[in-house]
N, C-alpha and C positions, 0 to 999 in steps of 0.2 A: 577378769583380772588374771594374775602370774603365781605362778607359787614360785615361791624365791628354793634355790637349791638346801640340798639338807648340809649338816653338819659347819651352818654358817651359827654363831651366837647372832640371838634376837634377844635385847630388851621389851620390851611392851611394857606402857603404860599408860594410864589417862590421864589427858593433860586437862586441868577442871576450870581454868580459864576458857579452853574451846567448849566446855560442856554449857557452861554458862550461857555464851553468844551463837551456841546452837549451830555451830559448826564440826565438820570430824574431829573427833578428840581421841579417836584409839592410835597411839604412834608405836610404829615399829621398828626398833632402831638395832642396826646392824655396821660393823665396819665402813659400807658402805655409804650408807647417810638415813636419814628418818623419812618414814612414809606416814602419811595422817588419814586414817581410814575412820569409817562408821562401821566396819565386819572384818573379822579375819576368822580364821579355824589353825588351832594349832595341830598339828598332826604326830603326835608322840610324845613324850614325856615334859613335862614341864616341872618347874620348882617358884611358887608364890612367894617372894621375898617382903617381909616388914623391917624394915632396918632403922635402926634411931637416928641416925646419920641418914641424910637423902642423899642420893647420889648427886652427878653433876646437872641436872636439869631439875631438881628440886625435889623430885619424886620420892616419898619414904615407901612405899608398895610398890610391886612392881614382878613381873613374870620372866622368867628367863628360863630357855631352851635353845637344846640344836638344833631340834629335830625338824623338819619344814613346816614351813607358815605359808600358806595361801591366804593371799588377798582377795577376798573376796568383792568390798566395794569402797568404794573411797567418795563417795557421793552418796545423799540421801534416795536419790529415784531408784539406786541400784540395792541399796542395802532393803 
């Protein structure tokens, strides 16, 4: 897979609907648009957010960082 460039914001979060149906559910969301993987690796500082308000996709947890994210695998054969 690609490591996205640094100093882009990444959300990450699990979306528990795809966990359910046993499809990729780690999404990786950036200006650019959401990626749904099974693996990623973040590469430098992160901050674990719990917020009583979910954001706009529903999510009350959730990871955000600049720092670069490799995708690792976005299919179960590869993860």
């Amino acid at each position: 897979m690609q490591g996205v460039p640094p100093k882009m914001k990444h959300i990450i979060h699990v979306h528990q609907q795809k966990v359910k149906k046993g499809e990729p559910a780690i999404i990786d969301r950036t200006y650019k648009g959401s990626t749904h993987l099974t693996r990623i690796k973040i590469d430098g500082p992160c901050e674990i957010i719990h917020s009583q308000t979910p954001d706009h996709c529903g999510a009350r947890v959730w990871i955000e960082t600049e720092g670069p994210v490799t995708h690792i695998a976005d299919d179960w054969a590869a993860a």
